[in-house]
N, CA, C and O atoms as a GROMACS GRO file, in nm:
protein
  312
    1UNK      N    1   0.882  -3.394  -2.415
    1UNK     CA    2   0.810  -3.296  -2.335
    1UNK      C    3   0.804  -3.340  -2.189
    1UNK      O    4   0.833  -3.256  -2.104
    2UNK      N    5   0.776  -3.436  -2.160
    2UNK     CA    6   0.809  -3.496  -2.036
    2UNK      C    7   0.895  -3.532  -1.960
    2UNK      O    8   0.887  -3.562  -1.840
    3UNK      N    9   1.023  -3.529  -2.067
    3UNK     CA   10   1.136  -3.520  -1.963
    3UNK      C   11   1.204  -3.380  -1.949
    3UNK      O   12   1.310  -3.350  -1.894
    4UNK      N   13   1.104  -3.297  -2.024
    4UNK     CA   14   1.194  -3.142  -2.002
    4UNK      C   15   1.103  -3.146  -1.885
    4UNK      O   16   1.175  -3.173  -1.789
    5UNK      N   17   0.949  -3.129  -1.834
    5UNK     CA   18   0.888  -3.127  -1.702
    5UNK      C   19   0.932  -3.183  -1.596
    5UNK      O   20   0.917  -3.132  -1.485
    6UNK      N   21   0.993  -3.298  -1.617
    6UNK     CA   22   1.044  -3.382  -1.511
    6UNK      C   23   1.199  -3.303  -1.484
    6UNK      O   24   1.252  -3.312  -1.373
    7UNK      N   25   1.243  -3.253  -1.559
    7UNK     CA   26   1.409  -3.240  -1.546
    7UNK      C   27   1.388  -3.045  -1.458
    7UNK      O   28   1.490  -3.006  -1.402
    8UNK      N   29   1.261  -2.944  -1.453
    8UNK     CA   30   1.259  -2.871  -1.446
    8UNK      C   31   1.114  -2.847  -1.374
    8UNK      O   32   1.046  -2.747  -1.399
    9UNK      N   33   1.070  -2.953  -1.278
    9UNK     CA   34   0.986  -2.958  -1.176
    9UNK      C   35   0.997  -2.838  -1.096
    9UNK      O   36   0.913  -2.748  -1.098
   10UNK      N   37   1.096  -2.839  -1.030
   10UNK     CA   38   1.149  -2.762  -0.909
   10UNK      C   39   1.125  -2.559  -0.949
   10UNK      O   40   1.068  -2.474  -0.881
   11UNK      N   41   1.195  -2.546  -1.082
   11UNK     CA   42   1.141  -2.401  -1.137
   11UNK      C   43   1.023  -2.404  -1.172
   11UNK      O   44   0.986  -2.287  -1.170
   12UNK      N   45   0.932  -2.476  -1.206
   12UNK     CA   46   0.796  -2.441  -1.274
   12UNK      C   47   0.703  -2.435  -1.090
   12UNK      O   48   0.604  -2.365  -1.064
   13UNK      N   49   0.757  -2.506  -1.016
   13UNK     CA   50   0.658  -2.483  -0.888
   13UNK      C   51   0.694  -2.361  -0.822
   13UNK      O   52   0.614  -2.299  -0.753
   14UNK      N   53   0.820  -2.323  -0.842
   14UNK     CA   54   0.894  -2.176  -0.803
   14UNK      C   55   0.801  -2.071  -0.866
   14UNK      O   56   0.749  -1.970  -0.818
   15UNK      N   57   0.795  -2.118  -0.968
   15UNK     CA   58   0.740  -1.991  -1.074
   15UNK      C   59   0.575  -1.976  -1.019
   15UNK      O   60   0.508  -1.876  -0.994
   16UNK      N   61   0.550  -2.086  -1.016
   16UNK     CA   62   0.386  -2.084  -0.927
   16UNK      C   63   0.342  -2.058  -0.846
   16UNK      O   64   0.226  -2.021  -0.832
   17UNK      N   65   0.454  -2.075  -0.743
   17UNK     CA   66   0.399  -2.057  -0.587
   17UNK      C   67   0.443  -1.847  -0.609
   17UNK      O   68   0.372  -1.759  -0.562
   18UNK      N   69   0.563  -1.823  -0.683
   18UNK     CA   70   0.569  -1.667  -0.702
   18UNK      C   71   0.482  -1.601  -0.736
   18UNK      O   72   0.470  -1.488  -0.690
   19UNK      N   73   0.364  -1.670  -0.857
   19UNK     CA   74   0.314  -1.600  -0.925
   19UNK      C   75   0.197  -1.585  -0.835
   19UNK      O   76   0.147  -1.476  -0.807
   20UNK      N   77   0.146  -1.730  -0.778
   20UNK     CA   78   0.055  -1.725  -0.679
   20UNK      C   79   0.048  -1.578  -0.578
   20UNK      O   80  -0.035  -1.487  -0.587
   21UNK      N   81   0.162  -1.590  -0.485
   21UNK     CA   82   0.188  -1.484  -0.458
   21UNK      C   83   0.163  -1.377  -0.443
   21UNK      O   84   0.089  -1.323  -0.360
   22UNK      N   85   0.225  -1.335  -0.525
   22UNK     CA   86   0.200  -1.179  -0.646
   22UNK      C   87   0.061  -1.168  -0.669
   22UNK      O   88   0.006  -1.058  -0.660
   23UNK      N   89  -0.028  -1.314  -0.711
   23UNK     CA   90  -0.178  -1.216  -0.718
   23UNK      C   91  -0.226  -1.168  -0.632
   23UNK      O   92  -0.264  -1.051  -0.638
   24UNK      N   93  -0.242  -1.253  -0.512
   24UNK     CA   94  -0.262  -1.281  -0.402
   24UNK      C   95  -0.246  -1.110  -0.286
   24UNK      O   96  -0.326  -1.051  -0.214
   25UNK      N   97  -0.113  -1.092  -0.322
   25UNK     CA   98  -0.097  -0.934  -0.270
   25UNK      C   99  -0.158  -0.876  -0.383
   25UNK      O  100  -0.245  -0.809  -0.326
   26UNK      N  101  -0.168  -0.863  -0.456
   26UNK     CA  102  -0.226  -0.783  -0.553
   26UNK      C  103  -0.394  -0.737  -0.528
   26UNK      O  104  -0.446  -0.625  -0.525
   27UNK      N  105  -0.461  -0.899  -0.510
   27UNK     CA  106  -0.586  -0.938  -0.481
   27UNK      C  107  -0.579  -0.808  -0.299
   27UNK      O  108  -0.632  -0.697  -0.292
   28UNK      N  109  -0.526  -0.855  -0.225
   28UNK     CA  110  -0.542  -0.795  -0.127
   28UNK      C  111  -0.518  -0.623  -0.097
   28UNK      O  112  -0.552  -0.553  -0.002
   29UNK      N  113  -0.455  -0.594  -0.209
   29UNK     CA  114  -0.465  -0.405  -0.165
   29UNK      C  115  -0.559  -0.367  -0.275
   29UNK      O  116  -0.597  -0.252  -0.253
   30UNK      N  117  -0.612  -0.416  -0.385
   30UNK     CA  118  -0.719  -0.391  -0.434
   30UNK      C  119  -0.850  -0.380  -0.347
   30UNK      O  120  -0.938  -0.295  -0.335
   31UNK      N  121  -0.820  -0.524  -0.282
   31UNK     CA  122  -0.975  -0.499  -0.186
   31UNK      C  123  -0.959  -0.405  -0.048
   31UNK      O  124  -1.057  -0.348  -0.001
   32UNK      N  125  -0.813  -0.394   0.018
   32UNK     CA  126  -0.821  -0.330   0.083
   32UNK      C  127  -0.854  -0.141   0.015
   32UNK      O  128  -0.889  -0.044   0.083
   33UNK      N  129  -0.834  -0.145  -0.089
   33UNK     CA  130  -0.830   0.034  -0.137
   33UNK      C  131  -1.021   0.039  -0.153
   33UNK      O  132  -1.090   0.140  -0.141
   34UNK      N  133  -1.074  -0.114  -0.186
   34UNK     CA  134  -1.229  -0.052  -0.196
   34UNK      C  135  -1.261  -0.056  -0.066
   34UNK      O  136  -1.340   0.034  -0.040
   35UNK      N  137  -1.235  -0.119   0.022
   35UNK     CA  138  -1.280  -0.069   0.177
   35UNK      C  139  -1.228   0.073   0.201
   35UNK      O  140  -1.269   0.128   0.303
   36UNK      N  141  -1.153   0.131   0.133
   36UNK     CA  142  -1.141   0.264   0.203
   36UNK      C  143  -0.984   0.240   0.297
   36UNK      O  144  -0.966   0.330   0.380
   37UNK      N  145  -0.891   0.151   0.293
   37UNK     CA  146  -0.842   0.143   0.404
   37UNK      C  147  -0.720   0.191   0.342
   37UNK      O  148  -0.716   0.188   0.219
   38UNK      N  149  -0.599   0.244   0.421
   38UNK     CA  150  -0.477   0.314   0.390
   38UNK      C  151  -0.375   0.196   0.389
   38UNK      O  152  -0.370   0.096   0.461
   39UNK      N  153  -0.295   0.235   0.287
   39UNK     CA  154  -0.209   0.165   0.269
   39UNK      C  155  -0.064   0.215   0.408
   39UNK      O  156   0.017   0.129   0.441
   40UNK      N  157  -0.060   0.326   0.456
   40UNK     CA  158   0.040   0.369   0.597
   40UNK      C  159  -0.045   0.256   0.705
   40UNK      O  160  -0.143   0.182   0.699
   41UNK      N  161   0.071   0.303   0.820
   41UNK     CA  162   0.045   0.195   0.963
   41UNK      C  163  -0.072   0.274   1.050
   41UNK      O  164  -0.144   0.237   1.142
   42UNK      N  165  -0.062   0.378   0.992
   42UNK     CA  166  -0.224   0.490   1.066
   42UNK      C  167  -0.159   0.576   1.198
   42UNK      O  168  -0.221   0.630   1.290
   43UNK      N  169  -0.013   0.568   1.176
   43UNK     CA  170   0.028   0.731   1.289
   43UNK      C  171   0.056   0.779   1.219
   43UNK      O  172   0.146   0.740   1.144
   44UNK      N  173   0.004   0.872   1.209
   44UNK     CA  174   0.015   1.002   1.150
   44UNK      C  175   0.098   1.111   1.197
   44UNK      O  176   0.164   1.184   1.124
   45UNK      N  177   0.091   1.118   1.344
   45UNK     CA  178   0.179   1.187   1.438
   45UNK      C  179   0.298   1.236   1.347
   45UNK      O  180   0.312   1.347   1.296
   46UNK      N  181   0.374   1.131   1.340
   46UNK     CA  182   0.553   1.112   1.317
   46UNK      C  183   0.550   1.128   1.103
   46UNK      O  184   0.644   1.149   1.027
   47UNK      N  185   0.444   1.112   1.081
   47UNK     CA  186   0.471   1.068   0.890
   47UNK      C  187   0.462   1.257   0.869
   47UNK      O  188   0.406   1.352   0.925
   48UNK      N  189   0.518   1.241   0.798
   48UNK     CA  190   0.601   1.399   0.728
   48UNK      C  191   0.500   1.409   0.588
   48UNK      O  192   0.483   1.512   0.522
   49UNK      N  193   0.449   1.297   0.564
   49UNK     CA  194   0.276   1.337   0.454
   49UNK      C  195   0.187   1.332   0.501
   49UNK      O  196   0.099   1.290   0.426
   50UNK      N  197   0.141   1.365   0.642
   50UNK     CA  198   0.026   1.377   0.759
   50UNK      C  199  -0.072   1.417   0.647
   50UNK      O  200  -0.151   1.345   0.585
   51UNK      N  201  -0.046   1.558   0.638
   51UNK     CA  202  -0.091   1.695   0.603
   51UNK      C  203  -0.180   1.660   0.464
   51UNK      O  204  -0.291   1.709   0.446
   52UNK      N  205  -0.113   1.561   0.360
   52UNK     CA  206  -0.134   1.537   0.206
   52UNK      C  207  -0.241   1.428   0.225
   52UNK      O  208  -0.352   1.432   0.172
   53UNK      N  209  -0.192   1.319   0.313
   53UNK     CA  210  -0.168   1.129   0.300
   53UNK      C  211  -0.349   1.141   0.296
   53UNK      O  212  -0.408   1.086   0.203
   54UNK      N  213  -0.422   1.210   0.395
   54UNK     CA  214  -0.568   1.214   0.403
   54UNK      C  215  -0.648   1.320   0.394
   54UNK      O  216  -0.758   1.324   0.448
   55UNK      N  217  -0.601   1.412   0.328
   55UNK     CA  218  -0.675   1.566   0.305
   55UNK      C  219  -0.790   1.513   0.214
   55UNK      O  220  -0.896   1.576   0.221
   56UNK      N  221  -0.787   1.428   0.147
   56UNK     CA  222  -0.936   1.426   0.057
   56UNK      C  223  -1.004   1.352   0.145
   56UNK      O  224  -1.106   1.414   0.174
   57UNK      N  225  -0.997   1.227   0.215
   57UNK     CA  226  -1.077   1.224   0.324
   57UNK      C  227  -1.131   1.297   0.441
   57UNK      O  228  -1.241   1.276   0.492
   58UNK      N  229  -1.058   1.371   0.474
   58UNK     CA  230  -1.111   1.510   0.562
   58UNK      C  231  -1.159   1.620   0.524
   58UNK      O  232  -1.180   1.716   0.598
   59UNK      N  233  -1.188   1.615   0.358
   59UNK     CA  234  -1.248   1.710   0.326
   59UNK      C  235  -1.397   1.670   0.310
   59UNK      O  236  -1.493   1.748   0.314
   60UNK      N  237  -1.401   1.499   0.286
   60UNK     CA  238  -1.534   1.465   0.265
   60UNK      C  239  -1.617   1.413   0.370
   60UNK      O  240  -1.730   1.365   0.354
   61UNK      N  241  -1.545   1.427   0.491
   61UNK     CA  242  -1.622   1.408   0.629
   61UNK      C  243  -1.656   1.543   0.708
   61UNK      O  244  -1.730   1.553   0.806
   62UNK      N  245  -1.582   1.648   0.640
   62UNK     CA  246  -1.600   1.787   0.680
   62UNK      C  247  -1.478   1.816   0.860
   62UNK      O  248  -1.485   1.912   0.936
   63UNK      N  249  -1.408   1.724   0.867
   63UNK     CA  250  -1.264   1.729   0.932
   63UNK      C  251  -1.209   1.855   0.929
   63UNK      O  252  -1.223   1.922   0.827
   64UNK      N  253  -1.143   1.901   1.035
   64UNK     CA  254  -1.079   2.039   0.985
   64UNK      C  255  -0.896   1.911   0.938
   64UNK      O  256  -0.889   1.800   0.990
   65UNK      N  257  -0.808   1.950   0.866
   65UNK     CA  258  -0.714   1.881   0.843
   65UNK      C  259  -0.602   1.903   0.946
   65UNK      O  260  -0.603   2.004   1.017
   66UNK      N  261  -0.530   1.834   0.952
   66UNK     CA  262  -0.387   1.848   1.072
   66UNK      C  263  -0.268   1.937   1.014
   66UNK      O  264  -0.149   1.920   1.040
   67UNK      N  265  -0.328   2.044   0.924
   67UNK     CA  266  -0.195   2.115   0.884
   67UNK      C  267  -0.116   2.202   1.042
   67UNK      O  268  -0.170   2.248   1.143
   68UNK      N  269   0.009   2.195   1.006
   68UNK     CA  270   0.057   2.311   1.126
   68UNK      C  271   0.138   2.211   1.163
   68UNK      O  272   0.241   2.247   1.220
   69UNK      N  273   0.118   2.058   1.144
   69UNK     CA  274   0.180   1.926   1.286
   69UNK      C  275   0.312   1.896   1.165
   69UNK      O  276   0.382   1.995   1.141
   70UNK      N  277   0.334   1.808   1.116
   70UNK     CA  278   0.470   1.762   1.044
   70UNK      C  279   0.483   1.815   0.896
   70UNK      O  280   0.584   1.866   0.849
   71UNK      N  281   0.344   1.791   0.822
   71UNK     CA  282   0.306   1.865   0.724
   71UNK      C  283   0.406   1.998   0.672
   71UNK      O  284   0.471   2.022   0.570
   72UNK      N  285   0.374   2.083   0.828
   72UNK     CA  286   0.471   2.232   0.761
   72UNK      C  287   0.625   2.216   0.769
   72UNK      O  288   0.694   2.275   0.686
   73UNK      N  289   0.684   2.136   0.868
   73UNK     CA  290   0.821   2.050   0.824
   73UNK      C  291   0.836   2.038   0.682
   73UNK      O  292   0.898   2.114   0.609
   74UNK      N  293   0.775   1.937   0.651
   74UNK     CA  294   0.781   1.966   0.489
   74UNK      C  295   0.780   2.047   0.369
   74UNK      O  296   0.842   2.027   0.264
   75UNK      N  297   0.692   2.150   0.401
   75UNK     CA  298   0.651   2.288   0.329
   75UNK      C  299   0.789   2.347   0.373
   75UNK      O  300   0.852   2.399   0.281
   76UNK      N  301   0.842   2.348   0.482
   76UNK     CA  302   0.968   2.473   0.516
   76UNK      C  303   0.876   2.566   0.610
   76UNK      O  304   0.904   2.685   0.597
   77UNK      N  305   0.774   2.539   0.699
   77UNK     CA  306   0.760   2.522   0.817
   77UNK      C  307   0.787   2.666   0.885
   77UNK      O  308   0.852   2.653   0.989
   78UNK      N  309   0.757   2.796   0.855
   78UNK     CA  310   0.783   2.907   0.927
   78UNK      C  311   0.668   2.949   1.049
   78UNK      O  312   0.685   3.050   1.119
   0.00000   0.00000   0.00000
């Protein structure tokens, strides 16, 4: 058993520092989603899911929403 650990050091710290990792982002958009915070860079301007990306938040602050801006691009926009 100890010389399979010794012969396979190098993958088992690979595998650790990955897995580490992985919680680690995991750990962090969990807590960022209970703060409320968006997973986009926050321009909205230019994103073509303007219209979708925060409609339930603007419905619960009483916001009028940004339909009309990239949104109707998407819809087919007449």
């Amino acid at each position: 058993m100890l010389a399979w650990l010794s012969q396979n050091i190098g993958t088992i710290l690979i595998i650790a520092a990955l897995i580490a990792f992985f919680a680690l982002l995991i750990w962090s958009l969990i807590r960022d989603k209970k703060k409320g915070k968006s997973s986009c860079c926050g321009g909205c301007a230019g994103c073509a899911l303007a219209g979708q990306c925060h409609a339930a938040a603007n419905q619960k602050s009483g916001k009028p929403s940004d339909e009309g801006t990239a949104s109707s691009a998407v819809k087919g926009g007449d």
